[in-house]
C-alpha positions as CSV (number, residue, x, y, z in Angstrom):
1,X,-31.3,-43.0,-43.0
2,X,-31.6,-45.8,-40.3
3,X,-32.1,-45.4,-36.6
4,X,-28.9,-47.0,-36.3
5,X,-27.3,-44.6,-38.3
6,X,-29.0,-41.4,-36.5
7,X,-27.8,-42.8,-33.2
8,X,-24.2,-43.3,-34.3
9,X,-24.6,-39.5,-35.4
10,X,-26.5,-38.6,-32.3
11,X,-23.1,-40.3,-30.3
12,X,-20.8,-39.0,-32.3
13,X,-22.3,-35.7,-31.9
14,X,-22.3,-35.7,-28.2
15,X,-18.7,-37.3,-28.1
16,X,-17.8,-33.8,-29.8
17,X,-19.5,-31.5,-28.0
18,X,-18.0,-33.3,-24.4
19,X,-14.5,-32.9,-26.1
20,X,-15.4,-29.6,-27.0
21,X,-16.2,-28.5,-23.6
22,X,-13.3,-30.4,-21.9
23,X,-10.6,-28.3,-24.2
24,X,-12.5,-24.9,-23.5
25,X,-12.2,-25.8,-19.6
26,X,-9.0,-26.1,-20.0
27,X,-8.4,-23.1,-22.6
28,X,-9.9,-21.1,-19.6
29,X,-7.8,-22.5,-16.8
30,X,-4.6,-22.0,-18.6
31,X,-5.7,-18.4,-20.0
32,X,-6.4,-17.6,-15.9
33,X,-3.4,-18.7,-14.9
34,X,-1.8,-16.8,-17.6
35,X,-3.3,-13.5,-16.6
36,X,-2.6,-14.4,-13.4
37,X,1.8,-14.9,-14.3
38,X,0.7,-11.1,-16.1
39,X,-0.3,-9.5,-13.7
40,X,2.1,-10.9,-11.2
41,X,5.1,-9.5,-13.6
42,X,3.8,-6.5,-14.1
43,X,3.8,-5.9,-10.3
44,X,7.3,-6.9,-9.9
45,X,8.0,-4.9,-13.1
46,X,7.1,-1.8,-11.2
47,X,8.2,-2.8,-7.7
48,X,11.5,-3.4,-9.9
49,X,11.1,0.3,-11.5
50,X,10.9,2.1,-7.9
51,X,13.6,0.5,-6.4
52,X,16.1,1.3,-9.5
53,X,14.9,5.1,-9.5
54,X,15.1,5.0,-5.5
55,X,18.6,4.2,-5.8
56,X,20.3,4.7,-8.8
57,X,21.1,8.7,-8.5
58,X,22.4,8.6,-5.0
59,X,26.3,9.3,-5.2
60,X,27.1,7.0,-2.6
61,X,26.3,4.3,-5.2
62,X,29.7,2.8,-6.2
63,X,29.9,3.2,-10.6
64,X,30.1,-0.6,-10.7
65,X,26.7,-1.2,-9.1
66,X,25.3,1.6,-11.2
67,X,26.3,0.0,-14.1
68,X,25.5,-3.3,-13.2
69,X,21.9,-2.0,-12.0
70,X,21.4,0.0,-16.0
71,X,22.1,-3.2,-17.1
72,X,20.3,-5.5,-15.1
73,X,17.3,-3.0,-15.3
74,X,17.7,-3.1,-19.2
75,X,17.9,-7.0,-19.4
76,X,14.2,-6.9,-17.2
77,X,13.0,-4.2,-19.5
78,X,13.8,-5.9,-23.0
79,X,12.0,-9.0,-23.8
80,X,14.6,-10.9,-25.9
81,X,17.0,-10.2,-23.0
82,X,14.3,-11.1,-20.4
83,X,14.4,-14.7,-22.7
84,X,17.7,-15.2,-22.4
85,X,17.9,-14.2,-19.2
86,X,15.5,-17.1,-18.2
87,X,17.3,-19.8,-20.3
88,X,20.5,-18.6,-18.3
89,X,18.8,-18.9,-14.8
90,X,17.4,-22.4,-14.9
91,X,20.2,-24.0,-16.9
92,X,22.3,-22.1,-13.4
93,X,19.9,-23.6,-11.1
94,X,22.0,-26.2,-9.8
95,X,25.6,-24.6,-9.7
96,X,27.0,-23.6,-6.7
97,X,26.8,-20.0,-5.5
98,X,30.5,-18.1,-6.0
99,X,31.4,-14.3,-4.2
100,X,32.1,-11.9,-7.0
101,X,33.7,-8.9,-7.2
102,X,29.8,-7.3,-7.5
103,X,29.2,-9.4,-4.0
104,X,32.7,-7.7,-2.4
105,X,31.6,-4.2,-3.4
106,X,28.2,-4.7,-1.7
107,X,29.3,-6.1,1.4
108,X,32.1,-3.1,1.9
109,X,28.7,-1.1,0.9
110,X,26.5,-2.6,3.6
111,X,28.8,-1.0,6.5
112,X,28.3,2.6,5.6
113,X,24.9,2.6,3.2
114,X,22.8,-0.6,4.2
115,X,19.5,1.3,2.7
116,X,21.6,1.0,-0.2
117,X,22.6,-2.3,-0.5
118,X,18.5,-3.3,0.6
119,X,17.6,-1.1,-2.6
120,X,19.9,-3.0,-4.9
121,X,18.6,-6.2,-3.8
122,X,15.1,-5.3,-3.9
123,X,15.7,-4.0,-7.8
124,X,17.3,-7.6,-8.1
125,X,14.7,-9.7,-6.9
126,X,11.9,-8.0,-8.4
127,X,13.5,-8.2,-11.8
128,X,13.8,-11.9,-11.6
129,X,10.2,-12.1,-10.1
130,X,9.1,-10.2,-13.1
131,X,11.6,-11.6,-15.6
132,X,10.5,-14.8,-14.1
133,X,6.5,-14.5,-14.6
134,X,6.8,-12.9,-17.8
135,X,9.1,-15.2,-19.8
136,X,7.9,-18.9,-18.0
137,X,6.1,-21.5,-19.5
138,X,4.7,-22.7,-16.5
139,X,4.2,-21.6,-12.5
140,X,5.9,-25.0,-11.4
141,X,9.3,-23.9,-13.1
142,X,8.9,-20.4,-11.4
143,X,8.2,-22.1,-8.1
144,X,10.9,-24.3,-8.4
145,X,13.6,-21.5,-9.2
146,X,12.2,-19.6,-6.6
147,X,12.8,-22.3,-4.2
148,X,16.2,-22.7,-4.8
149,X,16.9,-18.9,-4.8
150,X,15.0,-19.2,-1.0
151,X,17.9,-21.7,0.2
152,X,20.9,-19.6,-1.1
153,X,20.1,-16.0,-0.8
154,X,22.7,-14.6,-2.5
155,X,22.3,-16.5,-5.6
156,X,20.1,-13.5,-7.0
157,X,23.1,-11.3,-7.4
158,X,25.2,-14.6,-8.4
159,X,22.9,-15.0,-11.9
160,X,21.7,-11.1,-12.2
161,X,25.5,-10.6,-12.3
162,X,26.1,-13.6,-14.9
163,X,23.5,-12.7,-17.1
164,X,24.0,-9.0,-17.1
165,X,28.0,-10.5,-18.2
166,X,26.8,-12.2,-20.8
167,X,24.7,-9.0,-22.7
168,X,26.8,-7.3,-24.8
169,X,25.5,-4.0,-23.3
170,X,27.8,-1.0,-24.5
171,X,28.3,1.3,-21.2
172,X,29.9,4.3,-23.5
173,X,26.2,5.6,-23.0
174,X,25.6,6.0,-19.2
175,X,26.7,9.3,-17.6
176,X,28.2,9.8,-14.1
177,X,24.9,11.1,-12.0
């Protein structure tokens, strides 16, 4: 073998190991950054958890918000559904925020039972903060949505409410508390 030939190798060699290192850096930063989306759901998982149970057996609770809430609180618990759930919320980014008959019933529900209404929207928002970090492919995309739910407020109930329409969730299973 020439000396040529043994420092072609010898380049060659190093080339590899600096491309080697390069994609482990990066292997790491993305693996962090994915335990750090983990962790960040599981949180809002069980932030979303105490606000449901705070909530959900209180008889001043109107049925239609306890059924949407089982719902919603199954779509957050059931990864396919958490999936879809995502796909539905940034394709809904950009429409325009409409009252519903789930927006009438809290705001007649925020004169009497404000504590209430607080609870529902905490269960909301910490579903779609853990829905959010568990199902995106990147912290940019949560940021993003997250911004836009910032400007309009009550766009959280606007897409929990879509989404949880768009399940085929039978309701022949939940009991009257």
């Amino acid at each position: 073998m020439t000396s040529s030939a043994t420092l072609f190798d010898t380049w060659n060699l190093i080339a590899a190991v600096i491309v080697m290192a390069v994609l482990l850096s990066n292997l790491a930063d993305w693996l962090r950054s994915r335990a750090y989306t983990q962790k960040v759901a599981a949180e809002a998982f069980r932030a979303h958890l105490a606000a449901v149970e705070k909530i959900i057996d209180d008889p001043a609770l109107p049925v239609e918000v306890v059924r949407f809430v089982a719902d919603f609180n199954f779509v957050v618990s059931n990864k396919r559904s958490a999936h879809e759930f995502y796909k539905i919320m940034m394709t809904s980014e950009r429409e325009k925020v409409r009252e519903s008959g789930l927006t009438d019933t809290l705001n007649t529900l925020s004169r009497t039972r404000p504590d209430l209404v607080e609870g529902v929207l905490m269960a909301v928002s910490k579903g779609l903060l853990s829905m959010l970090y568990r199902t995106s492919p990147n912290v940019k995309q949560i940021d993003d949505f997250i911004a836009c739910l910032a400007t309009e407020p009550r766009r959280e109930i606007q897409v929990a409410s879509k989404v949880v329409k768009s399940q085929s969730l039978n309701h022949a299973n939940l009991v009257a508390a």
